[in-house]
C-alpha positions in Angstrom: 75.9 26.1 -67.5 72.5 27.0 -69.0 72.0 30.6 -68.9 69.3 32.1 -68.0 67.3 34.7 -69.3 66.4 38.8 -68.2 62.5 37.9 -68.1 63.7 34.8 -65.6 66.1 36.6 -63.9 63.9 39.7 -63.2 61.2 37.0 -61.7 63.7 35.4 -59.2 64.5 38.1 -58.4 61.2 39.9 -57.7 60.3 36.6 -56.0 63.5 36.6 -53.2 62.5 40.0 -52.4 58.8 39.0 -51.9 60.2 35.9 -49.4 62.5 38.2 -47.6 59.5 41.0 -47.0 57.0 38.3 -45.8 60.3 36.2 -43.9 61.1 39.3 -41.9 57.6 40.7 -41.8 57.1 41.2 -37.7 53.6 39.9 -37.6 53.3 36.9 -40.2 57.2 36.2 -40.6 56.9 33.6 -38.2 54.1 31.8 -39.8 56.5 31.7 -43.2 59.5 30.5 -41.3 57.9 28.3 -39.8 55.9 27.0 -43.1 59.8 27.5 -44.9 61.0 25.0 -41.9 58.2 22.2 -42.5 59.5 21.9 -46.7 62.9 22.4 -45.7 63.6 20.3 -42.4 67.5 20.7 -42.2 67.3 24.2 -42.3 68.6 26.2 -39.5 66.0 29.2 -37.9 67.3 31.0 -35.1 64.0 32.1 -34.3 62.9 28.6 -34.3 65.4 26.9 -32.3 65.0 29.9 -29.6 61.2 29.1 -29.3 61.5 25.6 -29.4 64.3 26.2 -26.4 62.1 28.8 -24.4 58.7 27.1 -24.8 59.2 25.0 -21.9 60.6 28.1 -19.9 57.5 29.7 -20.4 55.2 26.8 -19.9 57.0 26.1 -16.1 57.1 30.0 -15.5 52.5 29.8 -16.2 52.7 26.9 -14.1 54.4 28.3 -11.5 52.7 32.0 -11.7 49.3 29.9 -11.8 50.4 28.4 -8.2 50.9 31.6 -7.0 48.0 33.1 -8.3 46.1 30.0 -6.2 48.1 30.5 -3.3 47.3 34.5 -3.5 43.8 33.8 -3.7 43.9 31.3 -0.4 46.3 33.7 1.3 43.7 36.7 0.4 40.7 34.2 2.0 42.6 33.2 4.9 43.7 37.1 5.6 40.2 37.9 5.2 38.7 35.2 7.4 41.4 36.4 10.1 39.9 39.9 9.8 36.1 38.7 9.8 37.0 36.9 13.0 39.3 39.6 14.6 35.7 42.0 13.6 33.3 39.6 15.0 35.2 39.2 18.3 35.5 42.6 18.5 32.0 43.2 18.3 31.0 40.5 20.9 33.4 42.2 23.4 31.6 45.4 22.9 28.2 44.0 23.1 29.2 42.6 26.4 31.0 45.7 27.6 27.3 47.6 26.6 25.2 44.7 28.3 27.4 45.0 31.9 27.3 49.1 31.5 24.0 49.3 31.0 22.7 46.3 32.9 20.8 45.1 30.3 18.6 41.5 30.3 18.0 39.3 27.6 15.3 42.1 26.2 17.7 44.4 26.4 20.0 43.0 24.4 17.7 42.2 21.9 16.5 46.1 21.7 20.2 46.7 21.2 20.6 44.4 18.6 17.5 45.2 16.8 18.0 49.0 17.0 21.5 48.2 15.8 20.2 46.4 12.0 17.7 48.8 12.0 19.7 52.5 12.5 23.2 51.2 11.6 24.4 52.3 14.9 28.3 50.5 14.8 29.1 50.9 18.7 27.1 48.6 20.5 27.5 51.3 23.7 25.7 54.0 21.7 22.8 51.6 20.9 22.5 49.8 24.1 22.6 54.0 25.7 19.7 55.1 22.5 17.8 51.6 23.8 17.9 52.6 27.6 17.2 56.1 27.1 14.3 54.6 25.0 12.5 52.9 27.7 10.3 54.4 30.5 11.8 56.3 33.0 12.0 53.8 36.3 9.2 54.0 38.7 9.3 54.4 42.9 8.9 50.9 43.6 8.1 52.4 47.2 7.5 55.3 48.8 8.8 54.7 52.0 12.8 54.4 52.8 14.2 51.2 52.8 15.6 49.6 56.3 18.9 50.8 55.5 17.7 54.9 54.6 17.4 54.9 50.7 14.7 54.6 48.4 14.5 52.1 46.7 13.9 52.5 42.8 13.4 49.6 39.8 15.6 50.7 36.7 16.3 48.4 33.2 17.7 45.9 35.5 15.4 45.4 38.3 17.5 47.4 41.0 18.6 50.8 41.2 21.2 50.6 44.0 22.4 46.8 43.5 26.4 47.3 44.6 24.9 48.7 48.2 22.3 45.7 48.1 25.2 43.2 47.3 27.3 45.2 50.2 24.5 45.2 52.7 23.6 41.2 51.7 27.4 40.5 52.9 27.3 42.8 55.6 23.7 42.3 57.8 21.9 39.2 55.4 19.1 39.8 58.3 18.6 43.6 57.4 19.0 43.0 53.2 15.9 40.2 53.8 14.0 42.8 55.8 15.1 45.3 52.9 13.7 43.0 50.0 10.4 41.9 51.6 9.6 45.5 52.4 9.6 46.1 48.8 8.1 43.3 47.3 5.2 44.1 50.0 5.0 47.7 49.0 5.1 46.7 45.3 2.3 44.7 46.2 0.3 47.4 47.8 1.2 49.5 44.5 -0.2 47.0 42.3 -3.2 46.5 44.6 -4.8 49.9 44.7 
């Protein structure tokens, strides 16, 4: 066997240790194993084999965390729409609440609305109540008593006293009719002078 001499020997040597630092370097010894593996095919990394074997592992665990990730995000919209819904719903049951409390027409409910955007009043009760207080105070329609002993006053929604006026309509329609023509008559008058 051919020897081999210090100045060779001392250069192997010198080289190995170089391989080994960059083989089990943590950040670029992959890159030489896996350059080591492409000149030397037969030769057996456990590193390598382990990635080769996890790679598609990890490629069908991004696959399936990218599903979910989808299926949060339509989960998240659909929970959110619910909400949205549950909110506007809400808010139309309260805006008719405040419409049959405080009478109010078409106007009115277009005051409430407005006043509503504008203040950022939330309850539709407390706008509809700031709206109401916000119009004139209702006048004496007329001055005389009514066929049935009340006077009769015009509010937001026309009538002041309309659950006796129903109950009077179902009760004597002859003296309601009597009741209502009085009025318009003495609006008339009103209106006239």
């Amino acid at each position: 066997m051919p020897e081999v001499s210090q100045s060779d020997l001392d250069l192997l040597l010198k080289s190995r240790r170089i391989l080994d630092a960059m083989y089990s370097d943590p950040e670029d010894g992959l890159a030489v194993k896996k350059a080591f593996k492409k000149h030397v095919p037969d030769a057996v990394i456990p590193e390598l084999a382990a990635e080769a074997a996890i790679t598609p592992v990890i490629e069908r665990v991004d696959a399936v965390g990218a599903a979910l990730a989808k299926l949060n995000e339509r989960m998240d919209a659909e929970a959110l729409e619910r909400q949205q819904a549950a909110q506007a719903d809400a808010l139309a049951r309260q805006m008719a609440q405040a419409r049959d409390r405080f009478r109010l027409t078409d106007e009115g409910i277009e005051g409430m609305t407005k006043l509503m955007s504008e203040k950022g009043i939330v309850d539709p009760n407390d706008a509809a109540e700031l709206y109401v207080a916000r119009q004139p105070k209702p006048k004496i329609a007329s001055g005389r008593l009514g066929s049935y002993g009340q006077g009769t006053y015009a509010d937001v929604t026309g009538f002041a006293n309309e659950d006796e006026k129903r109950k009077l309509l179902l009760e004597s329609p002859d003296r309601f009719l009597a009741a209502e023509v009085e009025q318009c008559l003495a609006e008339f008058d009103a209106e006239a002078a």
